[in-house]
C-alpha positions in Angstrom: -36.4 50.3 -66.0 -35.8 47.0 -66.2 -31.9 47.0 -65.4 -32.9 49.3 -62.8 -35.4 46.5 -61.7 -32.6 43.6 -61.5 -29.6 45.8 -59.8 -32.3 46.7 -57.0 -33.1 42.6 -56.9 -29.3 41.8 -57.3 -28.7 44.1 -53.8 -31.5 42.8 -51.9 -30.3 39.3 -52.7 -26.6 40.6 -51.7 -27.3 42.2 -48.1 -30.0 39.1 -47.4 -27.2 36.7 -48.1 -24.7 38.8 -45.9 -27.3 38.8 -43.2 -27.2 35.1 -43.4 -23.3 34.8 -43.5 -23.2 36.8 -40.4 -25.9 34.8 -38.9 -23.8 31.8 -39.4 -20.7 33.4 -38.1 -22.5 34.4 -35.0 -24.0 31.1 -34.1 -20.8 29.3 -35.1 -18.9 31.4 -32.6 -21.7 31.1 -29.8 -21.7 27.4 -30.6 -17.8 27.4 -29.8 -17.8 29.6 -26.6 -21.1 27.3 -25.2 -18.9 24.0 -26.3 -15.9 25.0 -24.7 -17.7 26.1 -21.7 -18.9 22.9 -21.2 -15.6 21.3 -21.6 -14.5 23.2 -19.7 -16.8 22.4 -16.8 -16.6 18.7 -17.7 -13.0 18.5 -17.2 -13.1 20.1 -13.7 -16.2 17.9 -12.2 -13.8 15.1 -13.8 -10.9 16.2 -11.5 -12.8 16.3 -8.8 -14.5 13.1 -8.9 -10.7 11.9 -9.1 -9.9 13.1 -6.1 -11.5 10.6 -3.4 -10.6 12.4 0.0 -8.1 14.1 1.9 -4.7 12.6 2.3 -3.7 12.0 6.6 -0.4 10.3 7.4 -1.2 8.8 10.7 2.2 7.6 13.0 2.7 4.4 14.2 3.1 3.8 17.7 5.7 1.4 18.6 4.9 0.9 22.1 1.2 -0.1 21.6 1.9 -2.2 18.5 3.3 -5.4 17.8 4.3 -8.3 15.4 4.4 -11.4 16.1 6.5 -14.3 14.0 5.6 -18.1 13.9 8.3 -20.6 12.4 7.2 -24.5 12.7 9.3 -27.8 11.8 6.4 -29.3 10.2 4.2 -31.9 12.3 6.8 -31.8 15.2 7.4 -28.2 17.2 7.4 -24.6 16.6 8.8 -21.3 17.7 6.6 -18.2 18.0 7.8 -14.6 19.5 7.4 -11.0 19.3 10.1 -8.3 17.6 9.6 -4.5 18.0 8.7 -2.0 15.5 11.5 0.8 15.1 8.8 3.2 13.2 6.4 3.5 11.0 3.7 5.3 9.4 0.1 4.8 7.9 -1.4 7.0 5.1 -5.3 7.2 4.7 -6.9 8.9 1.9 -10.2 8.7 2.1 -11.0 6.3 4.9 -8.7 3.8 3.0 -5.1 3.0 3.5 -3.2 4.0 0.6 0.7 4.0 1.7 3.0 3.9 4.7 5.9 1.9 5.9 6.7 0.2 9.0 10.0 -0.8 10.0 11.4 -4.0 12.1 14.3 -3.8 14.5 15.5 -7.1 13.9 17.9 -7.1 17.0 14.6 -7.4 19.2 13.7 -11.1 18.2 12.3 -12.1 21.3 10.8 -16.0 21.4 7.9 -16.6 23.7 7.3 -20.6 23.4 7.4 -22.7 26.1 10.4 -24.3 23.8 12.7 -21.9 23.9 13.0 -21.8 27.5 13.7 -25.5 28.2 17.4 -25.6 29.9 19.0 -28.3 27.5 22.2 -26.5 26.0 20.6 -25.2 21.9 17.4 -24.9 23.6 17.4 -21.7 25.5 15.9 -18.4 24.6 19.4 -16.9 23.9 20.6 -19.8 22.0 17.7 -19.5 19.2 18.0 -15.8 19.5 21.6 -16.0 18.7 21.1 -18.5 15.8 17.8 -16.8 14.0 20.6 -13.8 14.2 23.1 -15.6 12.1 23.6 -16.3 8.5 21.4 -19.3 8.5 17.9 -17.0 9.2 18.4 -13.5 9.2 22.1 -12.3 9.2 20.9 -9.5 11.8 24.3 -8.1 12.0 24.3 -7.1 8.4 20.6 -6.5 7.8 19.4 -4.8 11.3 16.0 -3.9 10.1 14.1 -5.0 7.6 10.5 -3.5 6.1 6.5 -3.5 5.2 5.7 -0.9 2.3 2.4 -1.0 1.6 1.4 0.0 -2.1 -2.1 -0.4 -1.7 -5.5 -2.5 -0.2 -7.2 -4.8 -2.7 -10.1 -7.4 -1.4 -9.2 -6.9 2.0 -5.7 -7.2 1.8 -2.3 -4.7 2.4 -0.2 -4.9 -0.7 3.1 -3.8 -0.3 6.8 -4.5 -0.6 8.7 -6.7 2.1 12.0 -7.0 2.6 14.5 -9.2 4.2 18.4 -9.3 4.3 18.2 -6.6 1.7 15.8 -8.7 -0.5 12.5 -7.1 -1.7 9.5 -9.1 -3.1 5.9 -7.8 -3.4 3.6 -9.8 -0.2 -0.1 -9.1 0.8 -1.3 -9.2 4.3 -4.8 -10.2 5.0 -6.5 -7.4 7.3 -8.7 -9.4 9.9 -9.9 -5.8 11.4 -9.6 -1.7 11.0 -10.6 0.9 12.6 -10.0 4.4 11.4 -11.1 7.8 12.8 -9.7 11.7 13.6 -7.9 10.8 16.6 -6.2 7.5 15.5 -6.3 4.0 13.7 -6.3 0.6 15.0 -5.2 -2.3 12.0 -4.9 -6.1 12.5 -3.5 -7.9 9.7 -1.7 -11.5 9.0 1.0 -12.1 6.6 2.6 -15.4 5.6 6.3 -15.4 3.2 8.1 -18.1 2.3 11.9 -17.7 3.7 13.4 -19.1 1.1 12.4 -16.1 -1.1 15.1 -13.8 1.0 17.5 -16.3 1.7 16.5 -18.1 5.1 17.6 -21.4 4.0 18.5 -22.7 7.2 18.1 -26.8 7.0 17.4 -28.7 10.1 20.3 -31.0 11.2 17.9 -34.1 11.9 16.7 -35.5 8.3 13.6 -36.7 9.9 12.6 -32.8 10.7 11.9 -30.2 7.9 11.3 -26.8 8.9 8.6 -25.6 7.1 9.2 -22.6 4.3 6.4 -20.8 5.5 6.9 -17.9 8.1 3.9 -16.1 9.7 3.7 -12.6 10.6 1.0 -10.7 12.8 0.9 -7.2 12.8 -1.1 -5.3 15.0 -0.8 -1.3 14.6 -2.2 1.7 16.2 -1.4 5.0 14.8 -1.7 8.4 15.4 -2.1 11.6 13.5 
């Protein structure tokens, strides 16, 4: 009886802990699926929380838009003009700017100071035209465009690539107003370089007048989708 007794005991104990064991196994498995559910799910929302917006490429138009270039001899005169944008285009992701390129016809250099239009010989409008042109500013005939790519906008500013004579160095442009919507986008924006970074090295012949480094550039854009 008593051997009897302990085999009866000794299966009880055996399907109890076989019970458990599959108890374990079941939640261990449950435990998985719920975990890699949630993963799962936490890996999408993160995918979507990456994406900010939908991307528009919005294109420039060149009639409406201008730059604008100011070049000084420091404390005694200045030159200022306008030059015509070939093309361009702006992309927005999410109500930001976040790429695009515009690009300069550099035969269009047209001054606009009263300076340029004196009638001394060097000091009409085709004269500077025809010397900005040449090796000692722009070297137009070789280098008939040159370009704005912007990267990116930090603290109110356009970062992008410019470049000059075939010279590229990263610039930022200070954004003084923007306006995007659907139907179009409206961008102000002033951007200073120093000339000597892309080979402008022009000196002045007169020792007493040093034209300054800095060159200022004002774009003003309207785009269209």
């Amino acid at each position: 009886m008593i051997t009897f007794a302990c085999i009866y005991i000794y299966n009880i104990e055996k399907m109890k802990s076989k019970h458990i064991i599959n108890s374990l196994f079941f939640a261990i498995v449950l435990l998985a699926a719920c975990g890699g559910k949630k993963s799962s799910e936490q890996s999408s929302s993160e995918k979507d929380e990456s994406v900010v917006g939908e991307k528009k490429e919005y294109a420039v138009d060149t009639v409406s838009s201008t730059v604008t270039w100011l070049g000084e001899v420091a404390g005694v005169y200045g030159h200022n003009g306008e030059i015509e944008i070939a093309e361009g285009t702006v992309e927005v992701t999410g109500g930001v700017i976040t790429g695009g390129k515009v690009i300069i016809d550099m035969t269009t250099i047209q001054p606009m100071d009263s300076a340029s239009y004196k009638d001394e010989d060097g000091r009409r409008a085709s004269d500077l035209v025809g010397h900005l042109s040449t090796g000692d500013f722009f070297l137009v005939e070789e280098y008939p465009t040159s370009s704005f790519v912007i990267k990116s906008v930090e603290n109110g500013q356009l970062i992008g690539d410019l470049t000059i004579r075939g010279i590229t160095k990263e610039e930022k442009a200070e954004i003084t107003s923007l306006e995007i919507s659907p139907s179009g986008l409206e961008a102000k924006a002033d951007l200073v370089f120093n000339r000597q970074d892309y080979k402008v090295s022009w000196v002045h012949f007169m020792k007493d007048m040093v034209l300054a480094d800095e060159i200022k550039i004002g774009i003003e854009l309207v785009a269209k989708p």
